[in-house]
C-alpha positions in Angstrom: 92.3 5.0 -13.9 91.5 8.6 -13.6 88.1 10.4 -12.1 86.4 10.3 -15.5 87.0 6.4 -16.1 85.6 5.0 -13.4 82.3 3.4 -13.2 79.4 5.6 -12.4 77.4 4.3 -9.3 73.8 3.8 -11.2 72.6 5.7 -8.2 74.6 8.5 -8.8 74.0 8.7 -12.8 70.7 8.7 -13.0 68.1 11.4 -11.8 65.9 10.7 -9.0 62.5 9.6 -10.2 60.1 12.2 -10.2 57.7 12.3 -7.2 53.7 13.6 -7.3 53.6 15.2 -4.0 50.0 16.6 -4.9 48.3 13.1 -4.5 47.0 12.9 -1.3 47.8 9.9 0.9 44.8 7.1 0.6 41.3 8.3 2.6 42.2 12.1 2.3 39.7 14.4 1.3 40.4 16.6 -2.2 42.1 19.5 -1.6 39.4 22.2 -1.4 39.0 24.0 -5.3 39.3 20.4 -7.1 36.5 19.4 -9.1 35.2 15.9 -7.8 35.7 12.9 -10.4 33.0 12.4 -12.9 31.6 8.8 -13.7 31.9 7.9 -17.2 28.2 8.0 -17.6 28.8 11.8 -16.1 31.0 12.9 -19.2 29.0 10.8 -21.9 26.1 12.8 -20.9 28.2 15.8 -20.8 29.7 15.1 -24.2 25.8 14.1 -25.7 25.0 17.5 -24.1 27.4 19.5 -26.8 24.6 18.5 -29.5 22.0 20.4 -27.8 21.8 23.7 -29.2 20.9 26.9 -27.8 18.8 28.2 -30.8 19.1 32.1 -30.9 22.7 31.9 -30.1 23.9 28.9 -32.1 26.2 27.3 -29.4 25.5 24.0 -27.3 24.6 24.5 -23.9 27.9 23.1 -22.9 29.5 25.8 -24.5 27.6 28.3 -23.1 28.1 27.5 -19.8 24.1 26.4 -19.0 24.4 23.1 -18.0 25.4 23.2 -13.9 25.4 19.4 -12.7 24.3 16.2 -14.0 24.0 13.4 -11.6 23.5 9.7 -12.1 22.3 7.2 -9.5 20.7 3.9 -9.8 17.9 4.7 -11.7 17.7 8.7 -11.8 19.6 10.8 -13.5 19.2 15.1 -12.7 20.6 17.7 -14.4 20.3 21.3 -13.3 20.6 24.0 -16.1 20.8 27.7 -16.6 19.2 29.9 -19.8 20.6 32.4 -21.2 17.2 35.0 -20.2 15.0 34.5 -17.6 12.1 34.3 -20.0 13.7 32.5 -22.9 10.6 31.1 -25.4 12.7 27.7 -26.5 12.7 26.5 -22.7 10.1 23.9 -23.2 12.3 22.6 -26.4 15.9 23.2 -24.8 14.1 21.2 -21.5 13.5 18.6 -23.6 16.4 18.5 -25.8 18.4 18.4 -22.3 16.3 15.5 -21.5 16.6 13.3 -24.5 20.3 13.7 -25.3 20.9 12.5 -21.6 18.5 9.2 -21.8 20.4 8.5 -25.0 23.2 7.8 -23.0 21.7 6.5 -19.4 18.3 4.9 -20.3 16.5 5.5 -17.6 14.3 8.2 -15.3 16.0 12.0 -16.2 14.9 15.5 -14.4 15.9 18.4 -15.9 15.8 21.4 -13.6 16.0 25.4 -14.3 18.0 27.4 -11.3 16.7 30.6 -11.2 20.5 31.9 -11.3 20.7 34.5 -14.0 23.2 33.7 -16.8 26.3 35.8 -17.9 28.8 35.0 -20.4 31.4 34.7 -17.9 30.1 31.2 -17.2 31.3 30.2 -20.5 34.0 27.9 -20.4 35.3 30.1 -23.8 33.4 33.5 -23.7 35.5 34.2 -27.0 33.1 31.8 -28.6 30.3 34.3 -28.4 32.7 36.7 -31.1 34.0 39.5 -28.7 35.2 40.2 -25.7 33.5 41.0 -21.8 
């Protein structure tokens, strides 16, 4: 029986198993940069939130980048929110749009909140969207 006959060791034949040495051990904090995990009622608001159209530009406010937090406790949800221009005269409808496509998935109490943090289309998840390039 030469070399190539013999039986392998199974331990030898096959590849280790592949390891995930980025999950940190139980109790550790995220390393610093990582979003934090969003509750499914997070992302169905986020997702509800792509309806909601900005409507000089024709994008949601998801696309554009306007929509900073949402938030969901027992009982309350907040959202904070950006517009595209300090001034912009579809506020009050945008506020409100915010505001009802959020309730449609959490029914219950919902703030909406403008930041005063001025808008640039470098907060767009896909500034391409917009038709040219910054």
């Amino acid at each position: 029986m030469n070399e190539n006959d013999r039986p392998k060791d199974p331990a030898e034949a096959a590849p280790a198993a592949p390891t995930n040495d980025a999950t940190p051990p139980a109790g550790a904090a995220a390393p610093a940069g990582d979003a934090p995990m969003m509750s499914q009622q997070e992302l169905g608001i986020r997702s509800a939130l792509e309806t909601v159209m900005d409507p000089e530009i024709g994008l949601s406010v998801i696309d554009l980048g306007l929509i900073k937090t949402v938030s969901v406790a027992p009982g309350r949800t907040h959202i904070e929110m950006l517009l595209t221009t300090p001034f912009c005269p579809y506020a009050p409808q945008m506020l409100a749009d915010v505001k009802g496509a959020a309730m449609s998935v959490v029914d219950q109490e919902t703030q909406v909140d403008i930041l005063p943090d001025a808008w640039n289309p470098q907060m767009m998840p896909d500034p391409g969207l917009l038709g040219f390039s910054y």
